[in-house]
N, C-alpha and C positions, 0 to 999 in steps of 0.2 A: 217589402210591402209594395204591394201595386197601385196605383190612383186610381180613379177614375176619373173623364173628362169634368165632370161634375163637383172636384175635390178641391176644398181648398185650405191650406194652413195658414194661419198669422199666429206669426212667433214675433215679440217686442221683443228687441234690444236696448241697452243703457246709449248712452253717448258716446262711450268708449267702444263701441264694436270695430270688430278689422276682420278683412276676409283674408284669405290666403289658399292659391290653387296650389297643387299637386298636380303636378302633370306627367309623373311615375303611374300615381293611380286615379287619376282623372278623378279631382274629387274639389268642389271649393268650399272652404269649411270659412263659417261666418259665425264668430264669439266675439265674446266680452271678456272684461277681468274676471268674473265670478265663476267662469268654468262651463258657464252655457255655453251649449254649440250645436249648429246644423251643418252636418254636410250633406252636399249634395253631391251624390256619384252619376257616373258616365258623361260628366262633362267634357268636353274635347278642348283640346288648347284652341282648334279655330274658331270653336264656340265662344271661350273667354278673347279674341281677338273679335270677332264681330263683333262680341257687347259693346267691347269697348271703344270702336271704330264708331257706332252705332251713339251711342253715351256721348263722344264728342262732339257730333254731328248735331244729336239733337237736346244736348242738356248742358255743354258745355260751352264756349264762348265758339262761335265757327272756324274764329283764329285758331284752336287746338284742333284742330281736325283735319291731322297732316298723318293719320293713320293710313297706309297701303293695303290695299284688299289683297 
């Protein structure tokens, strides 16, 4: 499926969601206990590294944010 600039999804998860990448086949799949899931493909492992370089910097306390570019 292709998006368009224009597109957007809201998918709700419970309190128990967890993601988990693949980095075999570039994919971070984000469920719950009940079997719901999204993955999202052509994610790149430096992509899931800037998130999170990025997340500590600005969502986390500054003290975590000992992530290397």
């Amino acid at each position: 499926m292709s998006l368009k600039a224009e597109t957007t999804y809201d998918y709700t998860f419970g309190h128990d969601a967890y993601l988990h990448y693949c980095a075999e086949h570039e994919v971070l799949r984000i469920a719950d206990r009940s079997g719901d899931s999204v993955h999202l493909s052509n994610i790149t492992e430096k992509q899931i590294d800037t998130f999170i370089k990025y997340y500590n910097q600005f969502v986390k306390d500054e003290e975590t944010a000992d992530v290397e570019e």
